[in-house]
C-alpha positions, 0 to 999 in steps of 0.5 A: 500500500502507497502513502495515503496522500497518494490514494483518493477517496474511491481507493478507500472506499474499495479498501473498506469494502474489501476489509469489511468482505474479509473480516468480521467486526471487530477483529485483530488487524496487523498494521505493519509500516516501514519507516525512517528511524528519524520518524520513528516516535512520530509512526508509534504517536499513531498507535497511542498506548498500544504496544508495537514491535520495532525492528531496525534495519541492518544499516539503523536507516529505517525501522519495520513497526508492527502493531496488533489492534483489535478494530471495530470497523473499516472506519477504524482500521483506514484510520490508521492508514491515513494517518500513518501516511502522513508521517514523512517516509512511511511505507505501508505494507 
């Protein structure tokens, strides 16, 4: 998945429709996320309390986050996307 800046609201809506076709609510969703290590703290701010996986690359450029949410929603989980996507550098995966 592309940053989120880069997709208009019909991609989202096809994104909802296949989450909600795929899942029943609520249920566990893993986000996973490539970052630069400089953007690392601003990547976890989206995940509030919630406890994430860190993993530095081999160089410490950039890091992987993996988190285990339980979601309520399409809403939600798109959400996260978003707004993950607009920290500078972020890769959604």
């Amino acid at each position: 998945m592309q940053p989120s800046q880069k997709k208009g609201e019909g991609w989202w809506n096809d994104f909802r429709e296949l989450l909600d076709d795929q899942n029943d609510w609520p249920a566990e969703y893993v986000f996973k996320f490539i970052a630069p290590q400089d953007e690392l703290d601003e990547l976890k701010s989206v995940f509030g309390d919630h406890p994430v996986r860190v993993r530095e690359s081999s160089k410490g450029n950039y890091v992987s986050v993996t988190a285990r949410m339980e979601m309520h929603s399409s809403d939600e989980v798109v959400a996260v996307y978003k707004a993950a996507g607009a920290v500078e550098g972020v890769i959604s995966l």
